[in-house]
SESE-407341 format. One line per 8 residues: number of its first residue (from 1); for each residue y, z, x of C-alpha. Coordinates in nm, 4 decimals. Example, Ala and Ser with C-alpha at 12.3 -4.5 7.8 and 13.67 -1.06 7.14 Angstrom:
! SESE-407341
1) -0.4500:0.7800:1.2300 | -0.1060:0.7140:1.3670 $
***
This chain:
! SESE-407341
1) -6.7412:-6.2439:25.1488 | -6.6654:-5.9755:25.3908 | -6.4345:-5.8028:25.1572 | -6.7151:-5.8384:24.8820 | -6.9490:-5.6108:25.1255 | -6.6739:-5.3411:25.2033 | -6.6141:-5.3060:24.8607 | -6.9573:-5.2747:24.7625 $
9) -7.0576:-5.0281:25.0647 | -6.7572:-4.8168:24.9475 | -6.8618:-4.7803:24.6179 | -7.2367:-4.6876:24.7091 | -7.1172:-4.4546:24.9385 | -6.9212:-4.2848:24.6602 | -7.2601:-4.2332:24.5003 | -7.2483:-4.4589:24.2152 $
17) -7.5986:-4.4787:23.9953 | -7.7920:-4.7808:24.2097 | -7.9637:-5.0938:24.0468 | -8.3137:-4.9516:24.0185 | -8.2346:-4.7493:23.6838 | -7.9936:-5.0435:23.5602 | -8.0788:-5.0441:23.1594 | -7.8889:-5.3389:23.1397 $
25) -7.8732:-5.7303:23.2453 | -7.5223:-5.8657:23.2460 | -7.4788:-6.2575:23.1708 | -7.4640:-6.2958:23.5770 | -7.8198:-6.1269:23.5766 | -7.9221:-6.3880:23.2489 | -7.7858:-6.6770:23.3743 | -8.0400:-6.7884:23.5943 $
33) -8.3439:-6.7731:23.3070 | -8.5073:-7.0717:23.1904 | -8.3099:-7.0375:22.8984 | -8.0045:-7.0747:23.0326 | -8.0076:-7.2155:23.3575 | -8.0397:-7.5609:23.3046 | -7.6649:-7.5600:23.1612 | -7.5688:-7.5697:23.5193 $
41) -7.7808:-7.8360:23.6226 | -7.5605:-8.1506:23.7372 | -7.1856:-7.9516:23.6766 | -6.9072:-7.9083:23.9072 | -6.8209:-7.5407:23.8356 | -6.5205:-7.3905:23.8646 | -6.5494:-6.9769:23.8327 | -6.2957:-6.7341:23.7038 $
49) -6.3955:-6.4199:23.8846 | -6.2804:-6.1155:24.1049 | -6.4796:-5.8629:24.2790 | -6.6297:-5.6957:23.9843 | -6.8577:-5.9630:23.9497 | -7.1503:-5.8652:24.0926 | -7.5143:-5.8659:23.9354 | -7.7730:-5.5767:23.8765 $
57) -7.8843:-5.6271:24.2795 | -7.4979:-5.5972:24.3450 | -7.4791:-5.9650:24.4638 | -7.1283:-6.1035:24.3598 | -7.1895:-6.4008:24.1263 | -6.9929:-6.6261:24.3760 | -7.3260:-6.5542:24.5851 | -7.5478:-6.5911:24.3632 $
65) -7.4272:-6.9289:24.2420 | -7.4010:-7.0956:24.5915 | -7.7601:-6.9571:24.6272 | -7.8705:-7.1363:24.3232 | -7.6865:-7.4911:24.4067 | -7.9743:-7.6694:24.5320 | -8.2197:-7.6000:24.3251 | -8.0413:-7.6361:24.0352 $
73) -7.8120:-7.9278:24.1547 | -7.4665:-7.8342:24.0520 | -7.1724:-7.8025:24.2883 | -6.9518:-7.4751:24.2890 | -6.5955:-7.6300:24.3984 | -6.3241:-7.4611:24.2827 | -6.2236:-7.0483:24.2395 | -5.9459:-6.8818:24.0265 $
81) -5.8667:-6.5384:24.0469 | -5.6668:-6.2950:23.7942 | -5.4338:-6.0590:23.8743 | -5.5078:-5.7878:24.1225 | -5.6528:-6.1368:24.2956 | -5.9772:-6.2148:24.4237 | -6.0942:-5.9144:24.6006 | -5.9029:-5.6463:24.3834 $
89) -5.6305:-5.5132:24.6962 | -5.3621:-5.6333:24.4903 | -5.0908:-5.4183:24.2670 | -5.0202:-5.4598:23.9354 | -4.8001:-5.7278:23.8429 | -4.7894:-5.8256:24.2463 | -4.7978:-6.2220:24.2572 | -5.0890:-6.3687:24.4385 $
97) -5.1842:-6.6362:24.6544 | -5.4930:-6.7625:24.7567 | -5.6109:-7.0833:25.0045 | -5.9745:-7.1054:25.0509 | -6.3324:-6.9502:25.0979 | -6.5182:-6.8831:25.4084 | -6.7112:-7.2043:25.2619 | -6.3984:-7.4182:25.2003 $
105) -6.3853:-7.3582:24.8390 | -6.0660:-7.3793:24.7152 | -5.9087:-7.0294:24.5213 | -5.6438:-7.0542:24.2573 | -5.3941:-6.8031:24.1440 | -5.3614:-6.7066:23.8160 | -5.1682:-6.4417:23.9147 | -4.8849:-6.5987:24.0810 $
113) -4.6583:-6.9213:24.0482 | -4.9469:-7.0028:23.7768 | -5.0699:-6.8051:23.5081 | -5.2843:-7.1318:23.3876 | -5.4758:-7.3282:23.5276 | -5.3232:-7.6729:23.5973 | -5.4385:-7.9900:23.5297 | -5.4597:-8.0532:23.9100 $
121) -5.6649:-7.7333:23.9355 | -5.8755:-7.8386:23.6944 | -5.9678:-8.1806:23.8066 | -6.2975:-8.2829:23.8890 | -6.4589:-7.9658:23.7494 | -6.7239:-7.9658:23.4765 | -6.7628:-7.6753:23.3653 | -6.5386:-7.3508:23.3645 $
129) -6.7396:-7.0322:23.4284 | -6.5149:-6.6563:23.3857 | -6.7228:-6.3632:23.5190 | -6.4965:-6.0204:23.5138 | -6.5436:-5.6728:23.4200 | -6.2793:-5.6281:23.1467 | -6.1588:-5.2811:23.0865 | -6.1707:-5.2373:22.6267 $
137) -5.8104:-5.2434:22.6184 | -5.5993:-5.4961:22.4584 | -5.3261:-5.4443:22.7864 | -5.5839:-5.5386:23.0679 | -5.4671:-5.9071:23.1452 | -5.7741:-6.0020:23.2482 | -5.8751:-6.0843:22.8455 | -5.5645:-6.3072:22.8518 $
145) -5.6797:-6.4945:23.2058 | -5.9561:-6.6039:22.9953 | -5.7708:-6.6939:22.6625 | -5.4917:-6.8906:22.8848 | -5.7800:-7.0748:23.0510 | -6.0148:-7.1479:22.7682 | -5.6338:-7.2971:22.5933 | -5.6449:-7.5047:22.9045 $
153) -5.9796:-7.6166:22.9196 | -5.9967:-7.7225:22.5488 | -5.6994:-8.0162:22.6573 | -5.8490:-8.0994:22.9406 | -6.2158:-8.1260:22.7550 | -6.4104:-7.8854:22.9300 | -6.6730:-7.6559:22.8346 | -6.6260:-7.2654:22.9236 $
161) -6.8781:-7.0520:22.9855 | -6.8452:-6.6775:22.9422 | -7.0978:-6.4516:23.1557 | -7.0890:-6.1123:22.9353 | -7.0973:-5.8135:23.0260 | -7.0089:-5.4439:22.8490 | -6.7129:-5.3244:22.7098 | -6.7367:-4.9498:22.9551 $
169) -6.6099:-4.7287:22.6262 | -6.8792:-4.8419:22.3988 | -6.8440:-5.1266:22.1287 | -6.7401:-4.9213:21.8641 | -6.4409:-4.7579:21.9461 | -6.1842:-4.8972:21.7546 | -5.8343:-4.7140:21.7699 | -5.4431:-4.7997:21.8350 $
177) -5.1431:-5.0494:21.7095 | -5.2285:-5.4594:21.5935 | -5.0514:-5.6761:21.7971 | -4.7704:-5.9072:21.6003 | -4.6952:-6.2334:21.6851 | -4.3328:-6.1824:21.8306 | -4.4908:-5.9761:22.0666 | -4.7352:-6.1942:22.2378 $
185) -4.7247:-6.1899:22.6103 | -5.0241:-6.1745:22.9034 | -5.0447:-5.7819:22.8450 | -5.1305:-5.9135:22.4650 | -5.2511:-6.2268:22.3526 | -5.4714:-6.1924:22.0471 | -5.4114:-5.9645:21.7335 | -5.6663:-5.6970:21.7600 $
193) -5.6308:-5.3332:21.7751 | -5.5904:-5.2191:22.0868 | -5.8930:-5.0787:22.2120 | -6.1101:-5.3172:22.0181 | -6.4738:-5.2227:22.1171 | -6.5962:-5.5479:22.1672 | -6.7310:-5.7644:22.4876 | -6.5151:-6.0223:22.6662 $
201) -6.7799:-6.2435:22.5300 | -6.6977:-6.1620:22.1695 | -6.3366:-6.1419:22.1879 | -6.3941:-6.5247:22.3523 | -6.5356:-6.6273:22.0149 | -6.3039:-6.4198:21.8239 | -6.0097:-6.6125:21.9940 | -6.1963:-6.9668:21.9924 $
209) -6.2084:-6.9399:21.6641 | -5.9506:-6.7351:21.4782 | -5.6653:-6.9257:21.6426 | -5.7871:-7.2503:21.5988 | -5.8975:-7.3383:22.0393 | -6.1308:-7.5849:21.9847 | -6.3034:-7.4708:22.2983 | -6.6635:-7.5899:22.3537 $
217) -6.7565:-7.2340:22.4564 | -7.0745:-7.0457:22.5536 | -7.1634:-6.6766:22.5909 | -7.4628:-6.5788:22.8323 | -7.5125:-6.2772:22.6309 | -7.6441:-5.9608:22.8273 | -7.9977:-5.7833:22.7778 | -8.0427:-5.3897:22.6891 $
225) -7.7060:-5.3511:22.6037 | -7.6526:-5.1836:22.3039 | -7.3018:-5.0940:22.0964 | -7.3810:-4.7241:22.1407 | -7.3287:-4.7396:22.5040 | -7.0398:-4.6321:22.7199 | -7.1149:-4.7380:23.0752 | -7.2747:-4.4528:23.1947 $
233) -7.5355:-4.5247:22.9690 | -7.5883:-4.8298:23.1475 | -7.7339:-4.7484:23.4966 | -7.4878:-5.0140:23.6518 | -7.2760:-4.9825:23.9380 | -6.8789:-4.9705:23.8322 | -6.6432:-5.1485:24.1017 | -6.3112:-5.1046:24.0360 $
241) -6.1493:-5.2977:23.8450 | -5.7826:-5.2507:23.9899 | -5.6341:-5.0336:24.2675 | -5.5749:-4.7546:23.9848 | -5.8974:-4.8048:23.7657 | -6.1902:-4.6999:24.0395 | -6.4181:-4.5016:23.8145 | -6.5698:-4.6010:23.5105 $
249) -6.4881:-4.3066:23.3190 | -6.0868:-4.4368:23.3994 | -6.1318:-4.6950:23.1282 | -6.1091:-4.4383:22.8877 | -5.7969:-4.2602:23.0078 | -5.6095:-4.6325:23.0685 | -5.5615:-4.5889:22.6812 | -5.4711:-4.2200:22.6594 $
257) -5.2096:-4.2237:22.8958 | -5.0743:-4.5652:23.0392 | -4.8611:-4.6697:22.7461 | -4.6363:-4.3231:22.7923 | -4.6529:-4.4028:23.1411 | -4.4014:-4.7375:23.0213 | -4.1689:-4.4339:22.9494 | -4.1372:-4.3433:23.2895 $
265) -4.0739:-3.9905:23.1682 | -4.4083:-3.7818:23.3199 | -4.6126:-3.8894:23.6282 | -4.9543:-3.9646:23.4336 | -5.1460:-3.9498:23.7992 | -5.0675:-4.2754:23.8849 | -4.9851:-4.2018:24.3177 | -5.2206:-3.9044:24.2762 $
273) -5.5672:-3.8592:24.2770 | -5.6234:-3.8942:23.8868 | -5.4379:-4.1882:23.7799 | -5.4246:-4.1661:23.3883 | -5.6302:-3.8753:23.3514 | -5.3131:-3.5889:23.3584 | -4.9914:-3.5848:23.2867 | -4.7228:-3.3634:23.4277 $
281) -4.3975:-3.2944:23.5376 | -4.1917:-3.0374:23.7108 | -4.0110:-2.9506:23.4248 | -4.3127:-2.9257:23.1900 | -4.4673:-2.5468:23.1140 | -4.8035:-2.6330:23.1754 | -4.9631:-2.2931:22.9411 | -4.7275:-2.4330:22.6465 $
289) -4.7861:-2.7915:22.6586 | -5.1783:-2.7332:22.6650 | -5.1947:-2.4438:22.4089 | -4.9724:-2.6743:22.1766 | -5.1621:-3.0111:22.2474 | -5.5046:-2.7986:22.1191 | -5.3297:-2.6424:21.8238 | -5.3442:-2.9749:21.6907 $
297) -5.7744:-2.9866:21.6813 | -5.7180:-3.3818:21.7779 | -6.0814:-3.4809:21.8013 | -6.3311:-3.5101:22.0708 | -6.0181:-3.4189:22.3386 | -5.9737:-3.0812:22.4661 | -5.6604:-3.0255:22.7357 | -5.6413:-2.7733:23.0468 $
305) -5.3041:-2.6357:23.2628 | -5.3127:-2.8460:23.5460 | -5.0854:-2.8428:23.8360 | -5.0649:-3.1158:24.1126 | -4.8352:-3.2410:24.3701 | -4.8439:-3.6822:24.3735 | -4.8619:-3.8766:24.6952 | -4.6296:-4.1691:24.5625 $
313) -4.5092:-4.2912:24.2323 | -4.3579:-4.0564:23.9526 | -4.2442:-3.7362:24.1232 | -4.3806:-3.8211:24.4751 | -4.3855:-3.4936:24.6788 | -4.2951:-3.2536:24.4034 | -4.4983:-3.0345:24.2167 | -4.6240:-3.1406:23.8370 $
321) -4.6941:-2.9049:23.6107 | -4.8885:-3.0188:23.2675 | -5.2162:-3.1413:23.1178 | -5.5791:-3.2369:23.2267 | -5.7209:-3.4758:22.9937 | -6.0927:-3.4117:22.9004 | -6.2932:-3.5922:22.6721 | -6.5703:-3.3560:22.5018 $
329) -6.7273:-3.6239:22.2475 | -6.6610:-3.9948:22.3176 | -6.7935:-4.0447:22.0028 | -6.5451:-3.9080:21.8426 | -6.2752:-3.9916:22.0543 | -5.9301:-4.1665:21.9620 | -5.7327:-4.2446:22.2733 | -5.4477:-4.4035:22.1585 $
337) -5.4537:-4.1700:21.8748 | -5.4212:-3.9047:22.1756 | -5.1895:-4.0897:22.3409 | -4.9613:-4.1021:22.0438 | -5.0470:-3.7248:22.0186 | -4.9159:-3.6441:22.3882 | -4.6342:-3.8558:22.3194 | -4.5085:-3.6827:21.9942 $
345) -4.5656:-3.3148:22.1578 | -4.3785:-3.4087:22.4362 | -4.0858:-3.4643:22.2165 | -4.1153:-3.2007:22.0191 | -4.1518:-2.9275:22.3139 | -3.8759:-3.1305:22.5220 | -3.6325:-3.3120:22.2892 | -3.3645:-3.3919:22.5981 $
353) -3.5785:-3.5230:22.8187 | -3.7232:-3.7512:22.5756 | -3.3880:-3.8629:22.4984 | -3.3015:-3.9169:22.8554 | -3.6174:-4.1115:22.9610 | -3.5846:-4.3461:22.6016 | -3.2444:-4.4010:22.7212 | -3.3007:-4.4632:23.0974 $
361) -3.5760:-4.6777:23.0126 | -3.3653:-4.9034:22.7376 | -3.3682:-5.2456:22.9350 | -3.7860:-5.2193:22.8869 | -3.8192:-5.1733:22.5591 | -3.9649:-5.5339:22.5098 | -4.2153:-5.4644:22.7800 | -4.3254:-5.1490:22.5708 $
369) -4.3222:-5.3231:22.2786 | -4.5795:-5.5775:22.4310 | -4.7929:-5.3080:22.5703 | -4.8121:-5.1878:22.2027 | -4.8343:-5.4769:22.0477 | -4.5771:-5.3870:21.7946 | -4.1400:-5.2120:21.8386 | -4.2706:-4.9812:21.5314 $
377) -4.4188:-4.7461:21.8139 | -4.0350:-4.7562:21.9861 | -3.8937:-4.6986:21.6782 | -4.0422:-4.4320:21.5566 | -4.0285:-4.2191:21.8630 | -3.6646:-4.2958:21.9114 | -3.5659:-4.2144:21.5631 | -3.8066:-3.9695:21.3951 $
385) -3.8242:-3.6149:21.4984 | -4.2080:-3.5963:21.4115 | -4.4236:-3.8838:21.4916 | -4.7499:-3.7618:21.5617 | -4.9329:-3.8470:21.2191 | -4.6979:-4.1587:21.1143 | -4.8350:-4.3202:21.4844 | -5.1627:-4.2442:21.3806 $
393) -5.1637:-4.4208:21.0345 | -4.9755:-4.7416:21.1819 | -5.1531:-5.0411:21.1338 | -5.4226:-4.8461:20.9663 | -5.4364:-5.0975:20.6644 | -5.4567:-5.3881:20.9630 | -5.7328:-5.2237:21.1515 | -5.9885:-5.2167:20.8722 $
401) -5.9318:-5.6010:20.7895 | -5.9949:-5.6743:21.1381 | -6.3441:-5.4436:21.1556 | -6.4504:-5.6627:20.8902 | -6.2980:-6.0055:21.0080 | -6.4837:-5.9424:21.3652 | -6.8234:-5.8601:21.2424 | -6.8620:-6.2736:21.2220 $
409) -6.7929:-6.2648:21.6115 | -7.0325:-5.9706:21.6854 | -7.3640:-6.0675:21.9340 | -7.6188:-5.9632:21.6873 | -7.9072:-5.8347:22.0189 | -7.6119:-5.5573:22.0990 | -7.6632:-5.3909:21.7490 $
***
């Protein structure tokens, strides 16, 4: 657990809010209450996790549940980790491979030559536990981990149990494309918008249900939590998710920026020291791109000139000019809507190199597509000169039949 404690004394030392003024107890906080603890009690447990997993004392639930072994006589015996891997030091989309635990306990892949877990990984376990931080956006293939797993545990006849814990942009926030079938894929398994505002808890029910799983799932649900709350409301400690997602306030730019950073047409911070929260380029005129971005009185978003130089990626060692990103009322905030906003100005101010980066990037139109959920968003970019307003209203009919379809899956306590 040695990278468990570096990670957690980093983050401390970065001056995140400490455990004492937590308003919140996650499912790994819940868990252990009379209410809930004797579904433990004779299992062989296998846990989904990674290093966000840690309780409101900042013990990782891996910890907590070997504490609790004894006493509650159940056997942890087998881990599985997502991608970015166990401990979170891994790249996106980098295969991973695991052996075992300090204790012997072996740790699965899910991130490497299997994106399920097999049949021989699942043997001998009695119950399948999945403890992450997701990040409220449809992309994050953490969600699908889960979905891929609870598929797999359903054949194999295994219960799953889902340790809850917040969506960090609130769980109202609905905004961006459906996802159609065709386009299913781990950065999109389920049809919901795609930032969804609801817990990985919920959208486990949602799935279990809606497309027929057959799981025998339970939620630990979480206690103060409230729909209201983006997560620095909270009083918990964020641990990054993924190399490029280490503040909390990140999850809300992941949806503002990185599905024009698919484009590979601006540096969107990624290799700098604000990954999604600017986007520039050295051919951009900073003044012009922000005073036309604000023309357009998008809501709870305001943009600033920036100018920055990134470290690796995009335009590594050359100097960016474009956009800061601020949000001035998450309440009000849409960031796809934004995104698609950035996206259409973009065009508009620099019609060439649009055309150039659509064309350059031809061979991953399918991964865009997936990202989106939908090729209407490629479409429309490629072959309409204004798109701003026609992105904004697609899938609009969609999105309210799923706000009313997921109110069935909603924990009622987070209301």
């Amino acid at each position: 657990m040695l990278k468990f404690l570096r990670t957690l004394l980093f983050v401390t030392l970065l001056g995140c809010t400490s455990h004492a003024s937590s308003a919140v107890r996650v499912g790994a906080d819940v868990l252990f209450d009379a209410s809930y603890s004797g579904l433990l009690r004779g299992k062989k447990i296998g846990l989904i996790t990674n290093q966000t997993a840690i309780n409101g004392e900042l013990t990782h639930t891996i910890d907590v549940l070997k504490k609790h072994a004894k006493a509650h006589k159940y056997q942890l015996v087998a881990l599985f980790a997502p991608e970015h891997g166990l401990y979170g030091d891994a790249y996106a989309s980098e295969n991973v491979d695991h052996d075992k635990d300090a204790d012997g306990i072996p740790i699965y892949s899910l991130h490497g030559s299997h994106r399920r877990p097999s049949a021989a990984m699942l043997k001998g376990i009695d119950l399948l536990i999945f403890d992450i931080q997701d990040l409220g956006s449809r992309s994050y293939t953490f969600v699908t981990t889960l979905f891929y797993a609870m598929e797999e545990a359903a054949k194999a006849k295994i219960p799953v149990m889902v340790l809850d814990r917040p969506n960090p942009l609130n769980g109202l926030t609905v905004d961006g494309p459906m996802m159609e079938e065709k386009w299913r894929s781990m950065v999109g398994y389920i049809n919901v918008p795609y930032c969804h505002g609801m817990t990985v808890g919920e959208l486990a029910h949602y799935f279990n249900r809606e497309y027929k799983v057959g799981c025998k799932l339970s939620v630990i649900p979480m206690q103060g939590w409230k729909r209201s709350m983006s997560w620095e409301d909270t009083g918990l400690t964020w641990i990054p998710t993924s190399p490029n997602i280490p503040e909390a306030s990140t999850a809300w730019f992941y949806p503002t920026t990185g599905i024009l950073g698919e484009l590979q047409m601006v540096s969107i911070g990624i290799g700098y020291t604000l990954p999604f929260k600017v986007v520039g380029a050295p051919w951009i005129d900073a003044n012009a791109f922000a005073n036309k971005l604000n023309s357009q009185d998008f809501p709870g978003v305001a943009f600033r000139p920036f100018h920055y130089r990134p470290f690796s990626g995009k335009f590594s060692g050359e100097d960016c000019h474009g956009v800061l990103v601020t949000i001035t009322d998450k309440a009000k905030y849409q960031p796809v809507q934004t995104q698609y906003l950035i996206i259409g100005i973009l065009k508009s101010l620099y019609p060439k190199k649009f055309a150039e980066a659509l064309k350059k990037t031809e061979s991953r139109r399918d991964m865009f597509a997936k990202v989106n959920g939908t090729d209407q968003v490629y479409l429309m970019i490629e072959k309409e000169k204004y798109v701003v307003w026609k992105l904004r209203s697609l899938h609009e009919k969609e999105r309210k039949s799923f706000l009313s379809k997921r109110k069935r899956y909603l924990i009622a306590q987070y209301t």
